[in-house]
N, C-alpha and C positions, 0 to 999 in steps of 0.2 A: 587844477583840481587837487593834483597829490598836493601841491603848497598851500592852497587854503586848508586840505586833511588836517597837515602839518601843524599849520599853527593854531587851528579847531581842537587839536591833541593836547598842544603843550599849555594851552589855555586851559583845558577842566583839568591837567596836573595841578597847575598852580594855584586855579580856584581852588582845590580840594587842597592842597597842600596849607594855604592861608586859612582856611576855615577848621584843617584841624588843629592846626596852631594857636588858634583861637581858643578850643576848645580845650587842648594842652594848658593853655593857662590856667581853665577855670577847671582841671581835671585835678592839680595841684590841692591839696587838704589845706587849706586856708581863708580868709574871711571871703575870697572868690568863689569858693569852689559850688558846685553842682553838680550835684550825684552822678545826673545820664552822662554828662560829657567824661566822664572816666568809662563808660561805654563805648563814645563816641569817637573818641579822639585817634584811639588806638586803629580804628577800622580806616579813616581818610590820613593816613600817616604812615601806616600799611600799606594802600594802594600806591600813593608815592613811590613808596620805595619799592616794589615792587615793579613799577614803569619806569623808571630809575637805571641809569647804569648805578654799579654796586658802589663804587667809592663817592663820587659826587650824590646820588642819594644818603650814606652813609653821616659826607661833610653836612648835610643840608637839615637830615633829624638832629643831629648833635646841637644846630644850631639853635633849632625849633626848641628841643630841650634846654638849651641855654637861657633864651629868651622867657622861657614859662617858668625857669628856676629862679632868673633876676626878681621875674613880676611877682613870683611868692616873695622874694625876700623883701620886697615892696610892700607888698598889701601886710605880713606880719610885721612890720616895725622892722624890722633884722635889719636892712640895710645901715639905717641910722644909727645901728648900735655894733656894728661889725664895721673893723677897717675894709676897706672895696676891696685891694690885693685881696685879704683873705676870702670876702664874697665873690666876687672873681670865679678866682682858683678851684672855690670848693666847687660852684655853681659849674663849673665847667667840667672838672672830672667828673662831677653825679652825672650830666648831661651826659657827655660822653657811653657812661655806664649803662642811662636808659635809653642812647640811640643803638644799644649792640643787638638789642632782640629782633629789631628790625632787621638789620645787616643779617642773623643767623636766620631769620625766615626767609629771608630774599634767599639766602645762598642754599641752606637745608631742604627746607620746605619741599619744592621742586623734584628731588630725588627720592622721597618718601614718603611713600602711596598709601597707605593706611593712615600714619602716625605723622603728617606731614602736618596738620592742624594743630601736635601738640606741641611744636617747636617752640614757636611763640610765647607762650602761656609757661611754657619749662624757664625758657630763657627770662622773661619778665622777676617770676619768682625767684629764678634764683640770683638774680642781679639787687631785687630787696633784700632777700636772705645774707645775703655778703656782705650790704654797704650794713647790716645791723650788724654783723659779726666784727668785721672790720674797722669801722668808723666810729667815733665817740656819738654820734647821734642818733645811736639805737635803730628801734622800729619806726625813725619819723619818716621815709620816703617808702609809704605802702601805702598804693592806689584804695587797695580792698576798704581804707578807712574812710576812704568817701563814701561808708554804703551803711554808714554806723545807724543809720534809723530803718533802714531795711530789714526790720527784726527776722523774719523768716530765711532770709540770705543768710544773716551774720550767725546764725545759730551753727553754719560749719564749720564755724572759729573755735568751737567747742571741741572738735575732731582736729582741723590741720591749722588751727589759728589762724590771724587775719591775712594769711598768705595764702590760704584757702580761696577767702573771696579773692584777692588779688589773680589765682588762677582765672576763676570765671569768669570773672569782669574782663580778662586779657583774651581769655580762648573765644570769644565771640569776634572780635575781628578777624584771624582767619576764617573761620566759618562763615561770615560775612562775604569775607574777598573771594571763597571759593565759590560762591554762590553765583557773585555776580560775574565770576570768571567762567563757569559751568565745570569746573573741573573735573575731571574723570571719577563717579563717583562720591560726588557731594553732596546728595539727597540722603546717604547712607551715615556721612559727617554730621549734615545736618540735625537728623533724626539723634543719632548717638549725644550730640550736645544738648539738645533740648531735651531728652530721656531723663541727663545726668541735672541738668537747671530742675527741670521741672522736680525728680525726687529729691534734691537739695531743700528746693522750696516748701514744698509736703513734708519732708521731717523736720523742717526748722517749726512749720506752723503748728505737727503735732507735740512738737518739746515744748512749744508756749503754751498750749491748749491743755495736755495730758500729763506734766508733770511739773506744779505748783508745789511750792514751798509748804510745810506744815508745823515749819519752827515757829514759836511765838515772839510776838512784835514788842519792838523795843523801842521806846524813843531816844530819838539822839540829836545832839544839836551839832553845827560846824559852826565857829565863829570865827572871825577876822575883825581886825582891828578898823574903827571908822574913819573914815578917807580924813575927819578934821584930825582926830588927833595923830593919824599917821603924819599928816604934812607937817601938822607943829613938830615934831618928834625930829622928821628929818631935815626941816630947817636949824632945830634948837641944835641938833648933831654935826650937820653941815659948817655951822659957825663956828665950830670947838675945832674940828679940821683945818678949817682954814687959820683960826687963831693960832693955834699950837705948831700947824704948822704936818702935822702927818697923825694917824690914827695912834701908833702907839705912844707919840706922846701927849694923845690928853690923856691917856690911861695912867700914864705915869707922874706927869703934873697936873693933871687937873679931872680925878675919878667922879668927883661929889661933882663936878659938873656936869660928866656924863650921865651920874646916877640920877640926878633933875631932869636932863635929859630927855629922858627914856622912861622917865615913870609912866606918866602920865599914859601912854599905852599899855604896858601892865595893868596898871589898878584897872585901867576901863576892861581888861578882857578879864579879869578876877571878877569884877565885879558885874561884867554879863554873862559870867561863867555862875556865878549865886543865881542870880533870876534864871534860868534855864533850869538851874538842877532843881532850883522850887517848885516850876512850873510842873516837874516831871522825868527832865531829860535824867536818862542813866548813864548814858553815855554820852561828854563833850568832848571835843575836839576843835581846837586853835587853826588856823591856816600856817603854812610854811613860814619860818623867821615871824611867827606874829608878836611874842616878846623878842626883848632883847635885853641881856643880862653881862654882866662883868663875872668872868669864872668866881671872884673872889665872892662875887653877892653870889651865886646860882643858890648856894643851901640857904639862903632866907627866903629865894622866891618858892623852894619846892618845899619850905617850911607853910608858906602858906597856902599851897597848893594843896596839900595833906590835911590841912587843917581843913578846908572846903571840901575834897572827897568823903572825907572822913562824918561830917556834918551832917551832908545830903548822900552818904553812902550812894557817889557817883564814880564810873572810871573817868577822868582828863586826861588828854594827850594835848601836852603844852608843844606847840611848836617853838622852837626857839635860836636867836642866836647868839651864840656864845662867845664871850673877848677874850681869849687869854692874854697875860702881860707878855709874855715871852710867844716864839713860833712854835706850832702855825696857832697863827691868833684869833683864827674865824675857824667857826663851827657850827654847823649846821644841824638841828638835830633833832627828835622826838624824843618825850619823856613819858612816860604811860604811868601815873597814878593812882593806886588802886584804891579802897573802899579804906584798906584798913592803913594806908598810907606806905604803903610796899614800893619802889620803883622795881614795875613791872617788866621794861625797858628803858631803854638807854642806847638810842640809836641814832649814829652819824648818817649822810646820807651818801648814799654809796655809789652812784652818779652826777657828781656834780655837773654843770650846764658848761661849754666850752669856755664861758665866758665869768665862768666864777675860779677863785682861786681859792678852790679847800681841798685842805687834804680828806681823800674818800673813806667812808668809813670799810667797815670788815666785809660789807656783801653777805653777810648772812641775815635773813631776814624775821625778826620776832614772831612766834606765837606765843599767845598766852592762853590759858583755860580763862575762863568768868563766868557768870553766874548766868549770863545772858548769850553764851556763848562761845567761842573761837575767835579772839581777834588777831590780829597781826597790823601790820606796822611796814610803812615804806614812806619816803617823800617826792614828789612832784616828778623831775623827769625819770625818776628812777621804772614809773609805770612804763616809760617807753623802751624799757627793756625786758621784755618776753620771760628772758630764762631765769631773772632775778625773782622778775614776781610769780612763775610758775614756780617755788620754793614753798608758798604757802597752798598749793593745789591740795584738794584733802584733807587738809590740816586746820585751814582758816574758815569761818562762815561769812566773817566780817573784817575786807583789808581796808584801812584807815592810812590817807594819801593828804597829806596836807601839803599843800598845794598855793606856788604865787607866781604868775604870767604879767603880762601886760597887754595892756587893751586888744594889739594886733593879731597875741596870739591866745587871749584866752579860749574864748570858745572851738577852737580846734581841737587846742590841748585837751580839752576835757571832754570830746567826743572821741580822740582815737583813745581814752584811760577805758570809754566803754567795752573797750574790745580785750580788756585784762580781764574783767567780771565775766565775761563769756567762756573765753578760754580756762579759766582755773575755778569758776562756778561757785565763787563768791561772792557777794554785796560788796560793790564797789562804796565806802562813804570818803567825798576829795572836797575839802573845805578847802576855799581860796581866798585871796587878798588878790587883789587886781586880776579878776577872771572870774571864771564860773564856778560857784561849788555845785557840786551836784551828787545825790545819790544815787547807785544803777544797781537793779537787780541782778542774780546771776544768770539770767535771759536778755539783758542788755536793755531792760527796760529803766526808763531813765524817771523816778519813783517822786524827784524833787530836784529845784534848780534854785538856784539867788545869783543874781548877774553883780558884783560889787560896783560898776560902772554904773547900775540903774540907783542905785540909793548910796546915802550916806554909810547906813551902818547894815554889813550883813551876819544874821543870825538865821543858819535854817535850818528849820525843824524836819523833823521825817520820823516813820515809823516803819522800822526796819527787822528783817529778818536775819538773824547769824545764825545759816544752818548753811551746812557743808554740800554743795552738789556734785559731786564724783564726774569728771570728762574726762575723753580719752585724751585729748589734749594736754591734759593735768598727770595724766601717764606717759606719753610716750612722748612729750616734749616735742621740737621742731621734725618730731621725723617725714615729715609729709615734704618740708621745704630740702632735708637733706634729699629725701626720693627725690623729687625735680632736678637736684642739683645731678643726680646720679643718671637720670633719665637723662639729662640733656648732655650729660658725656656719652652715654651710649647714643645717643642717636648723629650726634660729631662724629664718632667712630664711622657708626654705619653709612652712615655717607657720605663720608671718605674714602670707605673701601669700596662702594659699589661702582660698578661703571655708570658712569652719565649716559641717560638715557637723548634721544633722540629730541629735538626741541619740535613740537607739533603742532604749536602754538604761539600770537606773540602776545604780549601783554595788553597794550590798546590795539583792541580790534576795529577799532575804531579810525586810527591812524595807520595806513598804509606805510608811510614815511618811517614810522618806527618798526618795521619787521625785521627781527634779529640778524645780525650777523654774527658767526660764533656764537659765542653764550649770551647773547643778549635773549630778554623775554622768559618766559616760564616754561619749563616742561613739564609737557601733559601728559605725555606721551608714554 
């Protein structure tokens, strides 16, 4: 009998363990994911470790984490385009990073009878909070971004940004586990997490409901360059490389044949940059690198850029890349063109992707006045960094993200950018080339979309609001994620020093075979 318990025991560990693994994968922000299982995953990944001795449960999430890190870098392209050592490596210490919250509830939790539920949910956040401080990859490893259409949720990004949602979405698993554990006093955890869900939810639904925009609407277009003449562009480019032999020397031998080139995708976005501003638009905007220029042409192309704002008294923001003959020879940049042929800016991009080789620009980020509004200025992964784009909080109505991914990763990209519009309560507008452009309210509502994967040529229109919406997030910056980080050193502390209580319970009640010896099992006690 105990040996059938036995192995009746270690069988629902490992179903449950396999099935949150599962859900791990698709808890991941990428062309897998689904919303509930960043609910779900946390809660059978949890029990694990919990029925768990501490270090071989510890080895066994880190693994689980490894596996759901490889299968994102799968399902986005990344693999193909990262040497493995380096996906490896990275995938392994992230892993590592997201198996610690487990490891700190198994060991914490147990000794702290109040605040034993927040363990979890501290440790989660602040382990996102870190690898974005630390890591060239920003805010891309936060769970909370799986909840980007959950308009009523995500409206607490507005207060403690998208680390917000990632508390809640995390703190339901212990709440879960205590539940089904009957912990001492878990109807009272219970109650206090659903209090704090439920008025989340109720003030996100009354900031969509009670407090709408009253700036007047603007139209604006985002354009990218059409998938035909982007290919011609980079075959007719590709050849010159290969002929000459390296980048800088067709610049040097052979410019007029770059300049052939590469036309051919200028004129086409000059020239659906006219039909736009006829049509109406006030405001265009180019995708990320959508031209491409020789430092020595740049003043003939914003020669005739100026000559077109100035015509259809429109602002442009040329996305562009820039050659110089000598280093660094790439440049990544936006150009903001005004009415009266002003450059309004002149901005490098200030996060480049690990895998591009530009020098960064200044990290400070443009506003300008306009007639229509506040805009500001940033490009592509630079959204995935929180404290750069909380610079235009206040000051911006309208932040402009030109924007270029690839198939794997576009539509992720451009859902975790909704969660900058929320936080700093500006109109998101992110024109892309190979991805989504899309425009977002600063309630996170997603106002317009063009997938450049569904058609040849994308041009989308929208009718937008640049008025300023004040959040506290936009004031007081990440202090909600530093509170976690401080929380969860005080509560290390505290249960370090307290005595170990009594063990009063084991973990599967279920299995007799696994009744604690020493510190095995949880205390309830």
């Amino acid at each position: 009998m105990i040996e059938a318990s036995r192995r009746q025991g270690t069988l629902h560990r490992y179903v449950g363990l396999l099935t949150g693994g599962g859900l791990a994968v698709l808890g991941w922000h990428g062309p897998w994911h689904v919303a509930v299982a960043a609910w779900l995953f946390p809660v059978l990944l949890m029990r694990f470790a919990r029925q768990s001795r501490v270090l071989p449960g510890f080895a066994t999430l880190w693994l689980v984490q490894a596996v759901g890190g490889l299968a994102w870098l799968y399902q986005t392209d990344l693999l193909a385009r990262l040497p493995a050592a380096v996906s490896v490596l990275v995938v392994t210490a992230i892993a590592a990073l997201l198996a610690l919250p487990f490891l700190l509830d198994r060991l914490l939790a147990p000794r702290l009878k109040v605040v034993g539920s927040l363990v979890f949910p501290l440790g989660w956040v602040s382990v996102e909070f870190l690898l974005a401080q630390i890591t060239p990859f920003g805010a891309f490893v936060v769970l909370g971004t799986t909840q980007y259409d959950n308009l009523p949720l995500i409206q607490i990004a507005s207060v403690a940004g998208a680390y917000g949602v990632s508390f809640l979405v995390t703190w339901c698993a212990p709440i879960v586990n205590q539940v089904r554990e009957r912990t001492p006093g878990w109807p009272r955890q219970v109650l206090t997490y659903a209090a704090v869900l439920v008025t989340v939810l109720a003030a996100g639904g009354a900031r969509l409901t009670f407090f709408p925009s009253s700036a007047p609407l603007v139209r604006v277009a985002a354009i990218s360059p059409s998938r035909a003449a982007a290919e011609k562009r980079a075959a007719a480019t590709a050849g010159l490389r290969a002929r000459y032999g390296s980048f800088q020397q067709v610049l040097t031998r052979a410019p007029q044949a770059e300049r052939q080139a590469i036309a051919g995708v200028t004129d086409e976005l000059l020239a659906r940059s006219e039909q736009e501003a006829a049509a109406g638009a006030k405001i265009i905007a180019w995708s990320e690198t959508g031209a491409w220029t020789m430092q020595r042409d740049l003043d003939a192309l914003l020669a005739r850029v100026r000559a077109l704002t100035a015509k259809h008294h429109v602002y442009l923001v040329a996305g562009l890349s820039v050659y110089a003959d000598q280093a660094p020879y790439l440049r990544n940049k936006t150009i903001m063109v005004t009415p009266d042929g002003r450059v309004a800016w002149d901005y490098d991009k200030t996060h480049p992707t690990p895998m591009e080789a530009l020098t960064p620009g200044s990290g400070r980020v443009p506003v300008i006045a306009t007639t229509y509004g506040d805009l500001a200025g940033a490009i592509c992964y630079d959204a995935d960094f929180p404290a750069l784009m909380r610079q235009a909080a206040g000051r911006a109505g309208l932040m402009i993200v030109p924007s270029r991914d690839w198939q794997g990763m576009g539509e992720a990209h451009a859902q975790r950018a909704v969660f900058r519009a929320v936080e700093n309560g500006y109109t998101l507008l992110r024109p892309a080339d190979e991805g989504l452009s899309e425009a977002v309210d600063p309630h996170g509502r997603v106002l317009a979309t063009a997938d450049s994967f569904a058609t040849d040529q994308v041009s989308m229109v929208a009718y937008l609001r640049a008025q300023v919406v004040r959040t506290v997030y936009g004031t007081v910056g990440d202090l909600f994620s530093w509170l976690c980080l401080t929380g969860l050193a005080v509560v290390i502390v505290v249960s370090a020093i307290r005595p170990a209580r009594r063990w009063t319970a084991v973990v599967d009640e279920n299995d007799p075979a696994r009744r604690p010896k020493g510190r095995r099992g949880i205390r309830v006690g």
